[in-house]
Backbone bond lengths (Angstrom), bond angles and torsions (degrees), N, CA, C in turn:
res aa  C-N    CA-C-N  psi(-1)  N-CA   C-N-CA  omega(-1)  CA-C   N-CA-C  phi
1 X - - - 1.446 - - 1.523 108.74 -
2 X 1.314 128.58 132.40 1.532 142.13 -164.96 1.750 92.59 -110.06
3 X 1.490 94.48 120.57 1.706 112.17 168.45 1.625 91.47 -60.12
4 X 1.367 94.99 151.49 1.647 121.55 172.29 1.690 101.16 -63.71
5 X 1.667 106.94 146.10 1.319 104.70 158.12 1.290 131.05 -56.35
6 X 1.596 140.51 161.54 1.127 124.16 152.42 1.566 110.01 -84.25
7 X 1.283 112.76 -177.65 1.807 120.22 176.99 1.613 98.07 -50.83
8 X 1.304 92.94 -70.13 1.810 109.78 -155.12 1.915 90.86 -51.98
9 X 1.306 123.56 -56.19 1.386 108.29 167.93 1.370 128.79 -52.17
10 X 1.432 132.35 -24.81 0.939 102.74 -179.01 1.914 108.54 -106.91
11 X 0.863 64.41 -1.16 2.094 86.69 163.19 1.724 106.87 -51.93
12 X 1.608 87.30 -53.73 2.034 103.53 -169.28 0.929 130.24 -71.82
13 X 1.601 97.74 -21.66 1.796 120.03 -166.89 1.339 87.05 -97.48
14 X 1.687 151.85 -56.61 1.409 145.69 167.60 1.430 99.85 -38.86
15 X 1.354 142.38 -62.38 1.744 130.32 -160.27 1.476 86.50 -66.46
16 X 1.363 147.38 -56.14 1.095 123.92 -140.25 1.877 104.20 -97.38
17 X 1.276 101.16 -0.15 1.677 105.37 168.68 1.630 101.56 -84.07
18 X 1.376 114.17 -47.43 1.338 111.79 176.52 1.495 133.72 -54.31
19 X 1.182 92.20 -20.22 1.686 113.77 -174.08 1.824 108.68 -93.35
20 X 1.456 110.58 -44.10 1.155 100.93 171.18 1.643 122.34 -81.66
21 X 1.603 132.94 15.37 1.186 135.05 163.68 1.346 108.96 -118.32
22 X 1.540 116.92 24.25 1.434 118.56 156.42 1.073 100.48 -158.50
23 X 1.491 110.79 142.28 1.593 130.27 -179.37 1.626 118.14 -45.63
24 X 1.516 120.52 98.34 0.913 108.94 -179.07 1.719 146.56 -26.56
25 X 1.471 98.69 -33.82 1.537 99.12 174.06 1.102 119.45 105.37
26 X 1.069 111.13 16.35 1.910 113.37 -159.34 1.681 88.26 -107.32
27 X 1.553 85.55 134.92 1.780 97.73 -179.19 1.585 99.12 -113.11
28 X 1.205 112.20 141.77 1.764 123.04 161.61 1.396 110.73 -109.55
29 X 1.372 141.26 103.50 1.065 149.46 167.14 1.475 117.72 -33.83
30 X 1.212 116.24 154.10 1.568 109.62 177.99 1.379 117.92 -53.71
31 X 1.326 114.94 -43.63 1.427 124.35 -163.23 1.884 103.24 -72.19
32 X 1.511 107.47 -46.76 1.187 112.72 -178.94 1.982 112.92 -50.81
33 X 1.264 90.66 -52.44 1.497 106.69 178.01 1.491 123.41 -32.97
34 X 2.062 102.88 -58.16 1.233 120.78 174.31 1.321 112.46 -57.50
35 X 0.937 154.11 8.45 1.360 144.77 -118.19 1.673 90.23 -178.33
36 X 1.062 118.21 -53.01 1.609 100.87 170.31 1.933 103.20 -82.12
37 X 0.866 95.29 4.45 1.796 85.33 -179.12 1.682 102.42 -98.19
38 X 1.767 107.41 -33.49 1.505 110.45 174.40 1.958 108.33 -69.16
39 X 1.460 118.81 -20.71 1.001 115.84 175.59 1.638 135.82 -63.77
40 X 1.518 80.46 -43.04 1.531 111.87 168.36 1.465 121.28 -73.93
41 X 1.108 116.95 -26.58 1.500 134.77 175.97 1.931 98.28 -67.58
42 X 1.174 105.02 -26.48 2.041 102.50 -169.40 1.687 86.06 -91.35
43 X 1.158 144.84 -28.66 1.154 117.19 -159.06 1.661 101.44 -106.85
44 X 1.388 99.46 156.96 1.784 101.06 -173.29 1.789 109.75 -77.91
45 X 1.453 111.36 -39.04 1.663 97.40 174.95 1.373 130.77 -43.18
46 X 1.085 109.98 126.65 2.137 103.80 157.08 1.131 113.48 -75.47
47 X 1.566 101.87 179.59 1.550 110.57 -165.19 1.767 128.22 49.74
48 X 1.483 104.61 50.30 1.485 94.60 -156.36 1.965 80.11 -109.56
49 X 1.178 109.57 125.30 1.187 112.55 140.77 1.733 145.07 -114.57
50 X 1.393 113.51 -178.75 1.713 100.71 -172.10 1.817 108.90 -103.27
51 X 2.033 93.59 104.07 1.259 93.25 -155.71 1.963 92.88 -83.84
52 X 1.492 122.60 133.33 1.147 118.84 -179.81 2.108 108.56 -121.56
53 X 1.668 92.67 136.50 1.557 94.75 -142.99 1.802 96.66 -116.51
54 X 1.142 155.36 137.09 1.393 164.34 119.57 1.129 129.13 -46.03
55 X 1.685 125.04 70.91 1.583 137.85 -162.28 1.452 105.68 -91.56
56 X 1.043 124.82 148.89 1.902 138.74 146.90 1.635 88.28 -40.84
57 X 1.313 127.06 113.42 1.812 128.16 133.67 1.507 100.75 173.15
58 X 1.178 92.05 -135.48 1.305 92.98 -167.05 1.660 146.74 50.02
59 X 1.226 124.31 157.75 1.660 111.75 -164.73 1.438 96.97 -56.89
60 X 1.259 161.98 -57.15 1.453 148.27 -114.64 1.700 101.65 -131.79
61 X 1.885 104.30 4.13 1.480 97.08 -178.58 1.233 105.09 125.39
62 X 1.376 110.05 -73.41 1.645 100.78 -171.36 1.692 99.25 -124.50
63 X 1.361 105.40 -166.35 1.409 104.25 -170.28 1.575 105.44 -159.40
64 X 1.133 130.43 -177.73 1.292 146.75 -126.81 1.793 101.65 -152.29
65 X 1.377 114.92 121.66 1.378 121.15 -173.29 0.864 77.99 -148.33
66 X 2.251 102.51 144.14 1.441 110.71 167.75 1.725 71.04 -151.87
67 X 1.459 109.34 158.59 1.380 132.05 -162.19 1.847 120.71 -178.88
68 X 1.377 104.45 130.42 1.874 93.86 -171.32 1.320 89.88 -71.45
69 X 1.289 122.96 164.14 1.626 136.87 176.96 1.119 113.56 -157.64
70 X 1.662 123.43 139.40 1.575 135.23 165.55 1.501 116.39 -83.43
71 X 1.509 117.30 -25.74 1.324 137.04 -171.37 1.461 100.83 -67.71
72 X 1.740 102.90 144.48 1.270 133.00 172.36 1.478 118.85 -104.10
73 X 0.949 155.32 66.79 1.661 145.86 -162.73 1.635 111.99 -76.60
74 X 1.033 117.00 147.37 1.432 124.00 -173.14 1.720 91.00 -63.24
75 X 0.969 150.02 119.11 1.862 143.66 135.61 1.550 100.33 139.63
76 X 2.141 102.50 8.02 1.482 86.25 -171.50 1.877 108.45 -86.50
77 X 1.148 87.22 179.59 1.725 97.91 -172.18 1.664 105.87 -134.83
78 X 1.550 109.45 128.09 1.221 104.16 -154.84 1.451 86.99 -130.44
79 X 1.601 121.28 127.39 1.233 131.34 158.93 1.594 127.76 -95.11
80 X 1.370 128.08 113.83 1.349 122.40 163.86 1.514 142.65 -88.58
81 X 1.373 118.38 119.17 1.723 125.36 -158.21 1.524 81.53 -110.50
82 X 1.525 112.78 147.94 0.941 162.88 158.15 1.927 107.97 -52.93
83 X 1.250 127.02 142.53 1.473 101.16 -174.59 2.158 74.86 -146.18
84 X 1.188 98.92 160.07 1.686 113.73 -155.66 1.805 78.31 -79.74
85 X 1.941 108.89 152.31 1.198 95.62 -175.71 1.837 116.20 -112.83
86 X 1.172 120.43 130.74 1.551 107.35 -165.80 1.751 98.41 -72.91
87 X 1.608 114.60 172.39 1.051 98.79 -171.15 1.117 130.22 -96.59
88 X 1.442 114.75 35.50 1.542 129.68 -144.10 1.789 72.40 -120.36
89 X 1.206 122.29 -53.86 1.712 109.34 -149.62 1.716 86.32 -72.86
90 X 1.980 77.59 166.31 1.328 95.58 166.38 1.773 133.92 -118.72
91 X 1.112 125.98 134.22 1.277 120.20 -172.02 1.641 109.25 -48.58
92 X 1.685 104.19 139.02 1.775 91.69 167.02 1.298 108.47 -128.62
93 X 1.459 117.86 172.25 1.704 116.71 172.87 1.132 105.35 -54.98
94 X 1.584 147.54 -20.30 1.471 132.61 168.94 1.157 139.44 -72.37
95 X 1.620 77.06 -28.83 1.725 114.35 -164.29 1.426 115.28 -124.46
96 X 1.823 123.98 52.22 1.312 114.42 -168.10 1.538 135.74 -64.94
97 X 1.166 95.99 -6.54 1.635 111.09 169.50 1.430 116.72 -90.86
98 X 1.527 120.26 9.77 1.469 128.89 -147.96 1.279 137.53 20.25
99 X 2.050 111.20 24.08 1.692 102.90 170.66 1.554 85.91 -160.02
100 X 1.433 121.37 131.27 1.422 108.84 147.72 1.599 83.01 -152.39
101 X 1.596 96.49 171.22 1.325 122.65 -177.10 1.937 113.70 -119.86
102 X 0.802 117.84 -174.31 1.688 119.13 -164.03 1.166 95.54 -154.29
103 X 1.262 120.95 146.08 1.672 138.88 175.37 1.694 95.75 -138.47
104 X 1.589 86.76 139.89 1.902 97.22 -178.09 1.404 75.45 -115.01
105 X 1.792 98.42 154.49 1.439 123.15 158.98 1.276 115.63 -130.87
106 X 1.330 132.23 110.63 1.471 112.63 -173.10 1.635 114.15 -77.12
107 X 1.610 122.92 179.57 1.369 92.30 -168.41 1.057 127.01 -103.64
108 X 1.601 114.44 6.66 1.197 100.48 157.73 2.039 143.78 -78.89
109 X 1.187 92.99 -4.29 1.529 133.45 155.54 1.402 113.10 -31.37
110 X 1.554 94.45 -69.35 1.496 117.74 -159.71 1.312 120.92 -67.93
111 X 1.255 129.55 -4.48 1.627 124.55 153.81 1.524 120.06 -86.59
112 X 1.279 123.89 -30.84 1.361 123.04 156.75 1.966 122.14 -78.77
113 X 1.253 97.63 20.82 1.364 99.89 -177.53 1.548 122.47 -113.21
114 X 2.001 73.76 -33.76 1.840 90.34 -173.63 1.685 121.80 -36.68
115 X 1.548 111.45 131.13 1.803 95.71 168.12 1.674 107.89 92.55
116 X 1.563 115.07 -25.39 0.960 134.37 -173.05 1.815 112.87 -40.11
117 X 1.570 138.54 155.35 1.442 117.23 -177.28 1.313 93.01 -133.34
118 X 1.702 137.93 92.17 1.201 109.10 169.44 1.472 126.80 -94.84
119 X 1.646 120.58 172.83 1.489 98.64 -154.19 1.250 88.20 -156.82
120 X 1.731 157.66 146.83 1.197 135.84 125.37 1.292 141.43 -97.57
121 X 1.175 89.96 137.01 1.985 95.05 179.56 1.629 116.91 -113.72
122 X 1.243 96.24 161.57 1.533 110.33 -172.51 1.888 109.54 -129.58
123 X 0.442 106.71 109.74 1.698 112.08 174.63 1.119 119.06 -150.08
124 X 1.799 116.54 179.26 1.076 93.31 177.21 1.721 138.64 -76.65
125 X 1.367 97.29 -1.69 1.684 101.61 -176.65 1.588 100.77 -85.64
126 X 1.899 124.87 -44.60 1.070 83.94 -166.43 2.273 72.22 -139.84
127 X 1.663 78.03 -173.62 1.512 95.35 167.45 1.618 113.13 -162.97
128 X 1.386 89.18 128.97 1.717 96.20 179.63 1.591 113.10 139.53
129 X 0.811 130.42 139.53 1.476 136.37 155.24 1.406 116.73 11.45
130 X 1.843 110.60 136.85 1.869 88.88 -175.04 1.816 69.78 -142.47
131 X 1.467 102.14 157.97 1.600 98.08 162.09 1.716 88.26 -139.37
132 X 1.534 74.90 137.89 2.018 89.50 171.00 0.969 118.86 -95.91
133 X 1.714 158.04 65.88 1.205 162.63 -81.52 1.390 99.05 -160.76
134 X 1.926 117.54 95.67 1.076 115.62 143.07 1.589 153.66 -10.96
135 X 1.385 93.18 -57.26 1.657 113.81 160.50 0.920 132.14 -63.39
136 X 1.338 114.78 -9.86 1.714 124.12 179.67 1.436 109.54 -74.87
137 X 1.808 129.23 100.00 1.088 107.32 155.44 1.376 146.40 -74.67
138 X 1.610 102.16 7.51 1.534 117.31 178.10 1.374 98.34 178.51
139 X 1.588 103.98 122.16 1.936 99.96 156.69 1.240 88.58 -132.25
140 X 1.404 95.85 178.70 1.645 128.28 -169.46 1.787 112.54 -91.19
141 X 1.341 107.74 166.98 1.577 103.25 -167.43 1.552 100.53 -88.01
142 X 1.046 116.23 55.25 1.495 123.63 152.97 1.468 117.63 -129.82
143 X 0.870 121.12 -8.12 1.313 132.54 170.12 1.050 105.79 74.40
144 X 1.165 131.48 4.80 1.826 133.48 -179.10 1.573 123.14 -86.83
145 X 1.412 122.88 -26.79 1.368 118.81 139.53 1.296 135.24 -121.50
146 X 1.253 111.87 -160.94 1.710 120.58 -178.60 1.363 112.55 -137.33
147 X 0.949 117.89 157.47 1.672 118.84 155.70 1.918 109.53 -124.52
């Protein structure tokens, strides 16, 4: 016999049903894109994509993981962006634009992700990955989590 849900559970289990029968929404900017494709370009595995993760920590509660990955997880959701093409590559039957990159989301991710904008910048204050996240009702001045 299975205890009853609570609200807030079955609250979590609806966003994340809702989320996996519509495209999460998560945009990778051009620049971000290039940049996980130059990442992927240094390491020798294939199939590497940029797996980005929503953990318990961090100052505001939860936190923000992004990582190249070969792994497939049962519930993940994988988006493919397009990356601008230099004129050296070549187009392939997989790849008719000759560059795109892939982002995994696993699913529990994917309601705090939805809508999400990630982008990277380099300057002099910072460098690395930024996501502009709708859902965030508060993160901290590191930009590394949300609540």
């Amino acid at each position: 016999m299975t205890e009853p849900q609570s609200s807030e559970s079955a609250a979590k289990e609806a966003r994340i049903e809702e989320a996996l029968t519509n495209d999460p929404g998560v945009d990778l900017t051009d620049t971000a894109a290039s940049k996980v494709k130059d990442l992927i370009a240094m390491d020798s595995r294939t199939e590497l994509r940029l797996r980005i993760v929503v953990k318990p920590g961090g100052c505001s509660g939860l936190s923000y993981q992004m990582f190249l990955d070969d792994r497939r997880i049962e519930g993940d959701v994988i988006s493919t962006f397009a990356v601008s093409v230099a004129p050296a590559e070549e187009p392939s039957e997989s790849n008719p634009s000759g560059a795109a990159v892939e982002i995994i989301i696993d699913h529990e991710s994917i309601p705090y992700l939805s809508n999400a904008k990630i982008d990277y910048t380099k300057n002099s204050e910072h460098e690395g990955f930024t996501i502009d996240n709708p859902n965030a009702t508060s993160s901290c001045a590191c930009g590394d989590s949300l609540h």
